[in-house]
C-alpha positions in Angstrom: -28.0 -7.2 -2.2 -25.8 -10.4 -1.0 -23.2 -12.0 -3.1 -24.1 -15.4 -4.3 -22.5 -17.9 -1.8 -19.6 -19.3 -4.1 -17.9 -15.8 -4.8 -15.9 -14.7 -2.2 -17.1 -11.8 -0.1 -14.5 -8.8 1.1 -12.9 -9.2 4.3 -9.1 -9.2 5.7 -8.2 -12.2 4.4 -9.6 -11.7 0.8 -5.8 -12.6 -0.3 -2.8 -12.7 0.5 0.3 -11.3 -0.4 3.1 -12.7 1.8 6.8 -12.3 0.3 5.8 -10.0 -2.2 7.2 -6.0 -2.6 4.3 -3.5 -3.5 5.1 -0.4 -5.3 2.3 2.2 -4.4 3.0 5.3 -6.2 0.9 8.3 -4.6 1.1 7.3 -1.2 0.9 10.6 -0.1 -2.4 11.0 -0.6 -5.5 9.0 0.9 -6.3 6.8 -2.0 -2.3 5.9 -2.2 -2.3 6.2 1.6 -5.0 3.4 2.1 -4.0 1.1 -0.9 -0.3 1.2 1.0 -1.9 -0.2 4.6 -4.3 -2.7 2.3 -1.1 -4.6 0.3 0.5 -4.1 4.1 -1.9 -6.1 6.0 -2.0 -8.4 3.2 1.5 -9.3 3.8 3.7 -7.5 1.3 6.3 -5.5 2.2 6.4 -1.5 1.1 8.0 0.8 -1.1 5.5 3.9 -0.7 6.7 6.5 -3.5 5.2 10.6 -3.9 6.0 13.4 -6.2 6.1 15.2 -2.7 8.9 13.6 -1.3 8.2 14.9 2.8 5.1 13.1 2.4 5.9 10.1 1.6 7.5 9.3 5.2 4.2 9.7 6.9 2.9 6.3 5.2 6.0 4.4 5.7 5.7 5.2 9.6 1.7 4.1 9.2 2.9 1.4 7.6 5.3 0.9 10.5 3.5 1.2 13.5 1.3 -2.1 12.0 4.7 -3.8 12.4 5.3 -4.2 8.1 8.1 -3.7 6.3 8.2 -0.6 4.4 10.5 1.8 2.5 9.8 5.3 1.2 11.0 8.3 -1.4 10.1 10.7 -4.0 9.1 9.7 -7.6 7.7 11.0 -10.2 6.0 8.9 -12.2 5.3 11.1 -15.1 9.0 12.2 -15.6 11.2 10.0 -17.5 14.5 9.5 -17.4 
């Protein structure tokens, strides 16, 4: 089925998101991991947070080696303090 032709269709300029920070929490894992790269190549800059704080590196150097900004370190989400 094909969208009607005034709604946009997906694509990798869908939006943009130059000069903004994303905050993906979960980046350790493949849905965090992909929505991290997504909001990169859309032009925000990275804070990629896990529980599992070793992790969390590995999608900041993704993130990296596409030439975005990013940052990276444990958090948990569920703890308050």
């Amino acid at each position: 089925m094909r969208p009607p032709p005034d709604l946009p269709t997906a694509g990798p300029y869908l939006f943009r998101l130059d000069g903004q920070v994303a905050l993906i929490t979960g980046a350790s894992g493949a849905f965090g991991r992909a929505l991290a790269l997504g909001r990169a190549r859309a032009g925000a800059a990275m804070f990629a947070t896990d529980i599992d704080g070793a992790r969390a590196p590995e999608t900041r150097r993704l993130v990296g080696t596409g030439g975005w900004r990013s940052l990276s370190g444990p958090t948990d989400v569920a703890t308050a303090t």
